[in-house]
N, C-alpha and C positions, 0 to 999 in steps of 0.2 A: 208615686206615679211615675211612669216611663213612658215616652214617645207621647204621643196624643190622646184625648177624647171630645166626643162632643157630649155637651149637656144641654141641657134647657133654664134657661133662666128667664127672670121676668125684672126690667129695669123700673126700682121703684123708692123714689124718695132721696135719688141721686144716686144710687147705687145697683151694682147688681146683684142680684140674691137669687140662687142656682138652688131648684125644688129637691136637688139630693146632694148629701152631704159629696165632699171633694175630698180625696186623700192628698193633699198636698199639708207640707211643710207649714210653719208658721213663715208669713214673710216669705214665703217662693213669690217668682215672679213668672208672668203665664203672658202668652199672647192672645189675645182676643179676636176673633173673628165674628164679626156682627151680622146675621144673618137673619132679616126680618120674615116672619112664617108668612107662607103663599096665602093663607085665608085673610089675614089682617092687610095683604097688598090688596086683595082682590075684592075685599069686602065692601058692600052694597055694589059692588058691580052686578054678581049673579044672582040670582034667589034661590039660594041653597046654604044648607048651613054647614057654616064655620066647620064641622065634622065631614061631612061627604065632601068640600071642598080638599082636609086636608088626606082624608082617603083616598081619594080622586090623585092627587098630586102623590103620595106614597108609592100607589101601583105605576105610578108614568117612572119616578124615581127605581124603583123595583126592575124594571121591565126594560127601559132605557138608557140607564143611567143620565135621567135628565135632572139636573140641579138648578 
């Protein structure tokens, strides 16, 4: 792997564990950027779910570039 990507991962049992494999190295070293999803900040705030939330926030991302 070269230059960057983003993935998704889910932190669970003290660690993190990324739902698709990673081409890196045994023992690379990576920076992390923590980035908590818009549904999980905002949840029980709205009454919509968890899905049209993060649809909702994709298209404003999409259209805006709002992060």
């Amino acid at each position: 792997m070269s230059g960057s990507e983003t993935i998704e991962c889910i932190y669970e049992g003290g660690v993190l564990k990324p739902f698709e494999k990673i081409k890196l190295k045994e023992n690379a070293r990576v920076r992390v950027i923590i980035k908590e999803s818009v549904a999980e900040k905002t949840f029980g705030i709205l009454k919509v779910s968890e899905a049209e939330i993060e649809k909702a926030f994709g298209e404003l991302e999409d259209e805006w570039a709002f992060y």
